[in-house]
TORMAR-274545 format. One line per 8 residues: their letters; for each residue x negated, y negated, z of C-alpha. Coordinates in steps of 0.2 Angstrom, whole numbers, plus 5000, padded with zeros to 4 digits. Each point is the difference from the previous one (the first is absolute). Layout:
BEGIN
a) X:Y:Z  ...
% end
This chain:
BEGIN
xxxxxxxx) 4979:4030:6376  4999:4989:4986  4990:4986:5011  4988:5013:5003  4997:5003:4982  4998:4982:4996  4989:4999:5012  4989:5016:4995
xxxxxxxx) 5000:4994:4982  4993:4982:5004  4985:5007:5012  4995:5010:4987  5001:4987:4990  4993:4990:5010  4985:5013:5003  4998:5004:4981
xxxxxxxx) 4994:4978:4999  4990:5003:5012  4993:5014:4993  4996:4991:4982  4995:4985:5010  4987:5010:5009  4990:5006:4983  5004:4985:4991
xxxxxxxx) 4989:4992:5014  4987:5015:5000  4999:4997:4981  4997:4982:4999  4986:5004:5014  4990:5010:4988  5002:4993:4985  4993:4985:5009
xxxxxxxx) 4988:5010:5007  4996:5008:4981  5000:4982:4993  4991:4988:5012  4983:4999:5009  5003:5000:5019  4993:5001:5016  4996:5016:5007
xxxxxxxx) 5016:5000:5013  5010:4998:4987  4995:5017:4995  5004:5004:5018  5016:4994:4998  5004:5007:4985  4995:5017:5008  5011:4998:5016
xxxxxxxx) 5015:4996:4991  4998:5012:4987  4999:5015:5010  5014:4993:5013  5012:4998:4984  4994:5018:4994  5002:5009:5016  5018:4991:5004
xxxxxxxx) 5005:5006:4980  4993:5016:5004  5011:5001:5014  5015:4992:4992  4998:5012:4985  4998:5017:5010  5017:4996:5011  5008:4998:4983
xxxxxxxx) 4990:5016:4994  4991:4992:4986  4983:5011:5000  4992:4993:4985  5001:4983:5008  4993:5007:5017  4987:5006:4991  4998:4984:4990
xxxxxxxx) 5000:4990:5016  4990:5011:5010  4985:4998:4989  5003:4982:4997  4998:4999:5019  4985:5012:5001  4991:4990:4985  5002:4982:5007
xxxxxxxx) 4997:5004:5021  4991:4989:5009  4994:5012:5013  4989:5010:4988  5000:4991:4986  4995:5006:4981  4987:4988:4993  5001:4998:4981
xxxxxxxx) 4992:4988:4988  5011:4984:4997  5006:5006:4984  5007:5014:5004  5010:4994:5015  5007:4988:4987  5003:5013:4990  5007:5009:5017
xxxxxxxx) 5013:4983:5005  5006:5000:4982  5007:5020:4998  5005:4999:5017  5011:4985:4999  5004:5006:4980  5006:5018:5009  5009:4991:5015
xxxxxxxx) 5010:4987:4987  5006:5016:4994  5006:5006:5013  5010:4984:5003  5008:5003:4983  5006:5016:5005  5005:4997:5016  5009:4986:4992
xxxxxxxx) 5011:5010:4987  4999:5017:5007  5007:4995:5016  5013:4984:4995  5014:5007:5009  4995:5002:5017  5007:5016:5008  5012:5001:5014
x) 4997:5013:5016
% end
């Protein structure tokens, strides 16, 4: 039994890096995004990645019944498709990347403190 527990505790260790890993990487995308002239398939890029991150955290965060962030995530993913995409001025989708990878370093911190102890099933 106590194999098993040691196991559990390391894959959600394990899960929770991969977790911070995943919107660490998001963030970095949009604040180059925010910060740099690029190419338009960046933008593209930026907009698939963003909305597969969002949908997987919207999903992560409704299994552990985490609503606000379902919500959070759910518009993030609505606001950067690619399939029917929103069309702002530049500004403004700086201004977009910023608060969105501002919000989502917030929620690493939280996930970070609230949740050092990992729980065992």
């Amino acid at each position: 039994m106590l194999k098993d527990d040691s196991a559990n505790l390391n894959r959600q260790k394990m899960n929770k890096l991969i977790d911070i890993l995943l919107k660490l990487g998001t963030i970095v995308i949009l604040i180059v995004a925010a910060t740099t002239k690029q190419q338009y398939s960046y933008y593209t890029f930026v907009r698939w990645t963003v909305l597969a991150t969002s949908l997987y955290f919207a999903y992560n965060s409704y299994d552990r019944k985490q609503i606000g962030l379902v919500i959070y995530f759910s518009i993030i993913a609505i606001l950067f498709n690619p399939f029917k995409p929103f069309w702002f001025q530049k500004e403004t989708w700086h201004l977009v990347d910023w608060v969105v990878s501002v919000i989502t370093l917030i929620t690493i911190y939280f996930d970070w403190t609230n949740n050092s102890k990992p729980k065992v099933i």
